[in-house]
N, C-alpha and C positions, 0 to 999 in steps of 0.2 A: 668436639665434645668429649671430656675426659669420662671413666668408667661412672665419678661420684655426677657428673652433671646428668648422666645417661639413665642414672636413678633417679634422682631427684625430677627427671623428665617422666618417666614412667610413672611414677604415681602422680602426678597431675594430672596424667590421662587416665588415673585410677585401674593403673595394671601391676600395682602392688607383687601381684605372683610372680610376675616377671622381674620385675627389682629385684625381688629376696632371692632369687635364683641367678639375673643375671654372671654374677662373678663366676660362680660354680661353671655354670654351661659355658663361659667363654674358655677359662681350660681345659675346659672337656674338648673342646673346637678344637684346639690348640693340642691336645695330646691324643687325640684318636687317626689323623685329624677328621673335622667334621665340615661336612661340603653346608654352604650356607645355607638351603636351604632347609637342611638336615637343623639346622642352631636354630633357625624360625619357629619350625614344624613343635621342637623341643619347650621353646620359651612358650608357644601359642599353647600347647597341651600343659603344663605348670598353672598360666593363668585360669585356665579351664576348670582345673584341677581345685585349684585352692577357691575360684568360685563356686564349685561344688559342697566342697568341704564344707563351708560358709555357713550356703544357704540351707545345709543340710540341719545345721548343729543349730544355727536360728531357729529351723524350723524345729526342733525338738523341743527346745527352751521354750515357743512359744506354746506347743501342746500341753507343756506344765506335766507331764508324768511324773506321779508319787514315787515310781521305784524306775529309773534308768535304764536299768541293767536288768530288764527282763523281756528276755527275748525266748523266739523257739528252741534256739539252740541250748538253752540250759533249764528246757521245762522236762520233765521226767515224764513221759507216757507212761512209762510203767508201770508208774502206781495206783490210776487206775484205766486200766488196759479197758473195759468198757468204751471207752471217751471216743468220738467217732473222730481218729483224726483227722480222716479224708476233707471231714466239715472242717474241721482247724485251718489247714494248709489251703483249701479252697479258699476260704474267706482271705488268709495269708497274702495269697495271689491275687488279691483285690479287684475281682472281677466284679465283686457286688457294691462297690463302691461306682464302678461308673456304670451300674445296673440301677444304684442308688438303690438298694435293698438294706434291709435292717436284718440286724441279729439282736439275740439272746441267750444269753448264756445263762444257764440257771443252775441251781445246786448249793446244798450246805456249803456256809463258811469255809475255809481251809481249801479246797478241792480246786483251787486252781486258776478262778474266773479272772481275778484283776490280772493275774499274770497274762493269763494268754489272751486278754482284751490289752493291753496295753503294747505284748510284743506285736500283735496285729497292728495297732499305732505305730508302731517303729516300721514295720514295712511298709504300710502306706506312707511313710512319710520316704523311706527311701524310692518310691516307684513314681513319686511327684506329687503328692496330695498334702493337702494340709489336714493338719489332725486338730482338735482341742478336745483336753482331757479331765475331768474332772467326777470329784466324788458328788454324787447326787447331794449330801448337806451342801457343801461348799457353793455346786452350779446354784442350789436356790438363796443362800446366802449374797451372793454377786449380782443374783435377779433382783435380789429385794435392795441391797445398796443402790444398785443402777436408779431403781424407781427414786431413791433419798437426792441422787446427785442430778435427779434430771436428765440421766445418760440409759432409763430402758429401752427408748424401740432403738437406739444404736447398738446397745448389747443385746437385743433382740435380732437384730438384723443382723449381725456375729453370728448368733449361736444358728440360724435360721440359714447361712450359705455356706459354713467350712464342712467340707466335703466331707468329713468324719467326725462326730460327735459322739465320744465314749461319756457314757455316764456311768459311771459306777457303784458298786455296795449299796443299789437300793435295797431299802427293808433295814441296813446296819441299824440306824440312827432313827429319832423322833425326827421328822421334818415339822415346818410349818403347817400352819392351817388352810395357806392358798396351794400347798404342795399339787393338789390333787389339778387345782387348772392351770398352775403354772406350766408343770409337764406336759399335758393336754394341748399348749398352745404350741410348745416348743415342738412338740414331735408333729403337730395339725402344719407347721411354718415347714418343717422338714418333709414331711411325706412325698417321697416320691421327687422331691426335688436336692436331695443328699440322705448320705448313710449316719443312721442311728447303733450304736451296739451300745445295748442295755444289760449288764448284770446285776443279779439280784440271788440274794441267800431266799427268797419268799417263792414259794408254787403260787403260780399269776392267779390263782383262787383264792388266796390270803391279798390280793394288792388293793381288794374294794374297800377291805376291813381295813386296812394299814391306812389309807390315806383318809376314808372317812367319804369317800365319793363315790358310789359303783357304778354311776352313769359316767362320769368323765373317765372312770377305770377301763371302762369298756368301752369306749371312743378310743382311749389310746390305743390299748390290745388291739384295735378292729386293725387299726392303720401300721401297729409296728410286725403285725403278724401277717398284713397282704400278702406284700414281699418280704417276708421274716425268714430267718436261718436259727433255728433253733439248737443249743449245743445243752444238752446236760450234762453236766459235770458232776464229779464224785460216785459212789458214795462218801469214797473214802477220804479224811481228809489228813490235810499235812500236820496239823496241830496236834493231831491224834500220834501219827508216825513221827513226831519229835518228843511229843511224850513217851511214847514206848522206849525211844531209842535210848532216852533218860538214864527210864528206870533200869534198861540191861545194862547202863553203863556203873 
């Protein structure tokens, strides 16, 4: 079996990583030199590799995050220094994910929330969890098509086991008018059996008023605040500190 049959074999056995590296590692063999088992160990750690790689970037794509490229490492503490980062990095370290605990992150607009809910998303997704991400319109938007296609209690039964369910920007937007039990059901399906992180620009004493329900408001709160981590964010916010920076400029 010549080098092209020795590929063309590897991926039928669906070891792709090892194909696309084969050639490489065998002059590496060939110029170090490389004891065989040493060239196995190499091609076995590649396939590994690139199945990692994989399933990782899958797994992002299926989370659906608005902004990608927001992570811890390029959020500012700094600005505002209040912000309990302890809670940040804790939750980071996804201990409350298989506590199956909820957060909330609260505070004015600008201050910070979708970012550091979403790079919390990137790390549970590197630590082995599945995420799925969405903006509070949008999740009830896909509630309510589900019900049109016939496909709710299957997106029911989605949003009700992926171990991490970021909703975000409640309060941004006008939702619907079943808003108030749809949420209600989602977080009643979730409790205690996976993690909710909820942000919201609204103090949870405006959320009876916003949705138009204060018994189902309060059914939710009871359950995302059992096991709840609460992060307040801001005062200050970024849209403020981009305007200022504006006008100095």
């Amino acid at each position: 079996m010549n080098l092209a049959e020795l590929q063309r074999a590897l991926h039928q056995l669906r070891l792709g990583g090892m194909a696309a590296v084969l050639e490489t590692r065998l002059h590496q063999a060939q110029a170090e030199p490389m004891a065989p088992i040493d060239l196995i160990s190499c091609l076995v750690s590649d396939e590994l590799t690139r199945r990692s790689d994989r399933l990782l970037e899958r797994r992002r794509k299926q989370a659906g995050f608005r902004d990608t490229g927001k992570t811890l490492d390029n959020f500012d503490f700094t600005f505002n220094p209040k912000m309990n980062r302890s809670l940040v990095f804790d939750l980071a370290a996804c201990g409350f994910i298989a506590k199956r605990d909820d957060a909330l992150f609260l505070g004015p607009g600008g201050t910070g929330k979708s970012h550091l809910a979403q790079a919390i998303g990137q790390a549970a997704i590197l630590q082995g969890y599945r995420v799925l991400y969405r903006e509070t319109h949008l999740l009830l938007e896909e509630l309510a098509e589900s019900v049109v296609e016939g496909t709710r209690k299957q997106y029911m039964d989605t949003l009700a086991t992926i171990p991490l369910l970021i909703i975000d920007d409640f309060g941004m937007r006008k939702l619907p008018l079943t808003a108030a039990e749809d949420l209600l059901e989602i977080v009643m399906r979730r409790y205690e059996r996976a993690s909710t992180l909820l942000t919201s620009n609204r103090p949870v004493e405006d959320w009876g008023k916003l949705l138009g329900d204060t018994a189902s408001v309060g059914s939710m709160l009871d359950r995302l605040l059992h096991h709840g981590h609460v992060l307040k964010c801001g005062p200050r916010s970024w849209r403020t500190k981009t305007t200022a920076a504006e006008e100095r400029a």
